[in-house]
C-alpha angles and dihedrals in degrees: 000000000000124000117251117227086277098047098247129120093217124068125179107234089231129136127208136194138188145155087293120035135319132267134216134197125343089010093072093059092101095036083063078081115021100044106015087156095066094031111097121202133161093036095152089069089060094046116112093349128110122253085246104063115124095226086045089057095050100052091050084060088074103027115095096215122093116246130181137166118286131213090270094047091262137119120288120197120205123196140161103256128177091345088318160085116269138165128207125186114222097256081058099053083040101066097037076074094043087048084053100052091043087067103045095058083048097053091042094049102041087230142084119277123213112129118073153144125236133222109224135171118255100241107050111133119241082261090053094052086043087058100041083051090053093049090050093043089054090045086064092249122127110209118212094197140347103231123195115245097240086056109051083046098069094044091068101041084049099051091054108043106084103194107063114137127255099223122021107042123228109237110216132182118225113201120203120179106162124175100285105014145032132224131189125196130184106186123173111220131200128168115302092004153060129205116185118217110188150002139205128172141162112209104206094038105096148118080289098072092043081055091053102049084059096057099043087050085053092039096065098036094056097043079062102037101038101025086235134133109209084176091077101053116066090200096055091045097052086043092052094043085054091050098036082050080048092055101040081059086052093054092047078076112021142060095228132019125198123210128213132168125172115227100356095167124356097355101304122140112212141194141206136183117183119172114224096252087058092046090049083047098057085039094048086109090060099036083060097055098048086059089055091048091056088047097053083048095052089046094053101062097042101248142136113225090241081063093066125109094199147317119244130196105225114234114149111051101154089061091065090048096050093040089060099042085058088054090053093047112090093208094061128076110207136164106286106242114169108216121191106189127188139239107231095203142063104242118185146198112225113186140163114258138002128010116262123234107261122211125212090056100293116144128230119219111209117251098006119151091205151049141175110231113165096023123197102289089031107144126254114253106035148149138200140188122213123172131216134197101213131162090200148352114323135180130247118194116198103211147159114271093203134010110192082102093056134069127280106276103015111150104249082207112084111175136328136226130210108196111197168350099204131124131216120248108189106015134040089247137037127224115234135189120200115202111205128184141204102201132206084261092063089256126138118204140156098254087185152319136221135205109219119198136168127210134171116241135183113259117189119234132179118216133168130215092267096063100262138144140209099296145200110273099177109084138347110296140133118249120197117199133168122240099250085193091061104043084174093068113089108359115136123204095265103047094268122126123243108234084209084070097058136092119246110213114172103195126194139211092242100055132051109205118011111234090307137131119257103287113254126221128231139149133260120198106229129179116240128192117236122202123194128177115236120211109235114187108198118209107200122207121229104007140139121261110241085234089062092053094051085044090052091040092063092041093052078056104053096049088049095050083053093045089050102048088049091053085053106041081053088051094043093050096056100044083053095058094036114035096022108029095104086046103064127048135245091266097035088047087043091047097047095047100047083048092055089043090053094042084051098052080039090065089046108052117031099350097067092094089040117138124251090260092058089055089045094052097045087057088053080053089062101036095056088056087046097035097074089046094047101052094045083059093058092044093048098055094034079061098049090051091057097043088057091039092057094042094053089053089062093044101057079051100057090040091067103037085050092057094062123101120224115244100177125096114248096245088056122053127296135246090241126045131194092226077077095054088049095049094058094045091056091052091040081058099056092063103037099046102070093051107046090056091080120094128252129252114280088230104106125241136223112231138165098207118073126224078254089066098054090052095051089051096046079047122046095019140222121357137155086239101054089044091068095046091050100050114117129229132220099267118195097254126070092240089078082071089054101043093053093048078055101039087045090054097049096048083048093054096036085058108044087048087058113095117226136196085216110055104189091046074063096051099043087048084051095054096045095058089046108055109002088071108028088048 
């Protein structure tokens, strides 16, 4: 698994928003506390339910964030964003996440990211995988299929474990129990697949309520110890939950847990100290309905206790996800592992008019409004036929059989068909067959549907008085046909036909009719099979307008363009003030940063709806003022690198002419000239020069030596006292490297142009100023 910005495998999927930018994941860690009012948590329990759910009502008891009803009957979120007031429905939370995951694989994989598989709970309604699809969609990822949990757990679990059996399957329990739900799965495993037999889940049993029984323990003891309500501050509730779910981990291991929390309420720091009996004692409720929920999933498929493998904690459930999206992906060769997953719910067709004729061995009842066609267990993927004997364009509704599994309020309606128009051309009624489909998202829908009529039509056929038929002329074969004139020849009791009956003609290549008579001609009536496509238009419930998702795409970019100039004005400034800040001078330094302040509470204000060329040319803006900074900071240490470079150059040189010793009597010519010397300092000097004619940063420099010093030393020469006084420090700023590279050339070359009575006193000068300062 990849690391998320902060290096860690795990994120919150929590959203937070202030005066600036938003924040996602791991960022929002300290904005749980500080700003609990514009922090949102827990958003997969608002996606695809009404406002008025029960369970959605009681969550928004202990959550910190203000939620009303929206015009559709969902939850609306409302936050202060950017200096105002802004709502945000829970898709739309939602696929800020899923953005932000996006980027992080990205960033991870050094590739683009589209395809993917998503984790969702068992028991999400059809609404609620529609939604999970549109907030994907938005995010710019294209998921090839929503996979329950469970399921992707034990693929996971499956894939890796290498010594399942290849007859008799290991049943094995996956428990789930997350922060707000929990999810039971019993799945039978043999080698290379995975059939999952049951399901049971509660979707308001979960860590949270642990957590829960904790704080209202604390509550109520602290409100008598310590005289304090931490009901009535939103800041110290949401402090306590976090240390009473600190202390529920520290039970998980330990016999007995302390709390502490600093300043709780007025300034009051409080403590706590619970022992894990008494903690099972104040969770035996929900102890007790965690045992009925393992029952129900035993129950379910159809097992004994004494019949389990093995019951595993899930943990991992992104493994599995990314494992089978491999598998769906052509260019990826993974281990094959077949999963049969199963749909946890009883989904009908309801209709007008007579019952269809359903294939697989299910039996129609006449005149019912109503069948079951993907009952609770049926497979995912999976398709049915069903024919119907219809005059004109009728109506299908997909609907819930039963509701007592979904949340309070959910539409038991899902979606409805209308197959037609198309008119019959031979009989009163046309037969139809509907193809529907239960695809690998958990979606039923009418993928087509098809008007089948048969009709009799005249087929020429040439026969002869013998009986005999068109026949083969190429090779020598026998050909058996049945007198057409004489239906009674050769017409067995069951329709077949007696081979006794029949004509026998070899025919050769050679020939073209055996002795016969010229072949007649007369016409046969035949039935022929007639398909015709029939149009199906399909109507969806409680989804969202297309209008409304390209509506939510802009404004997702809009957010992330915000969120991305933000992230590099923030890089740019301090590289500013950190790479560049020697570089640039006081009023160069003053003029840049109260043109990024004004650009800033430009973006904020009524730049906020801007279009994306504004943005453009106000980065242009910015970039005119850096741009000159930033290119005397390349020059300068491009400089730099060819000063040391040249001089190393003269250094290897003198090095080697140093080390020889000198052969020649005194009174004839040395080893070693001073012509040399000059020649390297000209060509020393067509390379320096140019350079050293530019001026110097205007940023000043700390010295020791004094302008009077450089002149004593262009004037009088080399000397073992002026080589002291001359001698640079280490200054602050990172010019001080670059003016001594300079001073130490120009002594070099003042020197080797001098001429001298002792010649090796020159050379040894020379080498001294070379390489003793710039080493």
């Amino acid at each position: 698994m990849v690391l998320n910005y902060e290096s860690k495998r795990e994120m919150p999927c929590i959203v937070s928003f202030n005066e600036k930018q938003r924040f996602i994941g791991m960022a929002t860690s300290a904005s749980l506390t500080t700003a609990p009012k514009n922090t949102i948590s827990k958003i997969k329990r608002f996606i695809g339910i009404k406002f008025s759910d029960p369970e959605v009502q009681q969550d928004l008891c202990v959550l910190p964030f203000k939620v009303t009803e929206g015009p559709d009957g969902c939850p609306l979120i409302h936050v202060q964003y950017l200096g105002e007031k802004k709502s945000f429905t829970p898709s739309q939370i939602l696929r800020m996440i899923l953005s932000n995951l996006k980027a992080i694989a990205e960033k991870n994989l050094q590739t683009h990211v589209t395809d993917c598989v998503i984790g969702i709970l068992v028991f999400f309604s059809e609404v609620q995988h529609r939604a999970m699809l549109d907030a994907a969609l938005i995010a710019g990822l294209r998921p090839l299929r929503l996979m329950h949990e469970t399921t992707a757990t034990t693929l996971a679990y499956g894939i890796y474990k290498t010594d399942l059996p290849d007859t008799d399957p290991i049943n094995v329990v996956f428990v789930d129990v997350s922060h707000v739900a929990m999810q039971i799965c019993i799945a039978a495993f043999k080698k290379g697949q995975l059939k999952v037999l049951g399901h049971a889940f509660d979707r308001s049993l979960g860590g949270r309520d642990f957590d829960e029984v904790l704080f209202q323990h604390f509550c109520l003891k602290f409100k008598e110890e310590y005289r304090i309500d931490v009901l009535s501050n939103a800041r110290a509730c949401q402090r306590l939950r976090a240390a009473c779910e600190k202390m529920k981990k520290v039970l998980s291991a330990k016999l007995e847990a302390p709390l502490n929390t600093e300043c709780l309420i007025d300034e009051k720091d409080v403590k706590g100290f619970l022992k894990r009996e008494d903690f099972e004692k104040l969770a035996q409720p929900i102890l007790e309905r965690i045992r009925v929920l393992c029952e129900r999933a035993l129950a379910k498929a159809k097992l004994s206790s004494n019949k389990l493998y093995a019951v595993e904690v899930c943990e991992c459930i992104a493994r599995g996800c990314a494992l089978h999206c491999a598998m769906l992906r052509p260019t990826f060769r993974v281990h094959e592992f077949e999963v049969q997953d199963a749909f946890p719910f009883n989904v009908c067709l309801a209709w007008k008019g007579a019952a269809p004729e359903c294939e697989e061995g299910e039996t129609a009842v006449e005149n019912s409004l109503s069948s079951i066609v993907f009952p609770k267990g049926n497979a995912i993927p999976s398709t049915k036929m069903l024919t119907f004997y219809r005059s004109g364009s009728f109506l299908l509704d997909v609907m819930y059989a039963d509701t007592h599994d979904l949340p309070p309020g959910t539409s038991q309606k899902l979606s409805n068909f209308a197959i037609g128009p198309f008119k019959p051309t031979t009989t009163d009624k046309a037969k139809i067959k509907v193809n529907i489909r239960l695809n690998l998202h958990g979606i039923v829908s009418v993928e087509s549907a098809t008007m089948i009529e048969e009709e009799e039509v005249e087929v020429p056929v040439e026969k002869t008085e013998g009986g005999l038929s068109s026949m083969d002329t190429e090779g020598n074969q026998a050909v058996k046909v049945p007198d057409l004139d004489n239906p009674s020849m050769g017409a067995a009791k069951n329709g077949t036909t007696d081979p006794s009956a029949m004509d026998t003609v070899e025919t050769n290549s050679n020939t073209k009719y055996a002795d016969m008579e010229s072949p007649k001609k007369i016409m046969s009536k035949k039935k022929k099979t007639k398909r015709t496509d029939v149009p199906v238009k399909e109507s969806i419930f409680g989804v969202v307008a297309q209008a409304d998702l390209q509506k939510a795409v802009e404004q997702e970019y809009e957010m992330a363009l915000q969120d991305r100039v933000m992230e590099e004005t923030k890089d740019k400034k301090n590289a500013m003030y950190e790479k560049y800040r020697e570089y640039a001078t006081d009023t160069e330094r003053e003029q840049l940063t109260a043109r990024l302040q004004d650009i800033k509470d430009w973006f904020y204000d009524e730049g906020e709806n801007e279009t994306k060329g504004v943005y453009v040319a106000k980065l242009a803006e910015l970039k005119k003022l850096g741009y000159p900074i930033e290119e005397w900071f390349k020059k300068l240490q491009s400089r730099a690198f060819h000063f040391i470079s040249e001089c190393e150059k003269a250094k290897i040189w003198l090095e080697a002419k140093q080390e020889q010793k000198p052969t020649s009597p005194k009174a004839t010519n040395p080893d070693f000239l001073c012509v040399e010397v000059k020649e390297k300092t000209e060509t020393s000097d067509r390379f320096c020069k140019p350079m050293m004619v530019k001026p110097l940063p205007a940023t000043p420099l700390e010295w020791s030596a004094t302008p009077k010093d450089f002149e004593k030393i262009a004037t009088e020469g080399v000397g073992q006292d002026n080589v002291g006084a001359a001698e640079p420090i280490e200054a602050e700023n990172q010019n001080s490297e670059f003016a001594m590279e300079r001073w130490s050339v120009v002594v070099v070359l003042k020197q080797m142009r001098e001429p001298s009575d002792d010649r090796s006193a020159g050379r040894d000068a020379a080498l001294y100023f070379t390489f003793g300062l710039l080493s």
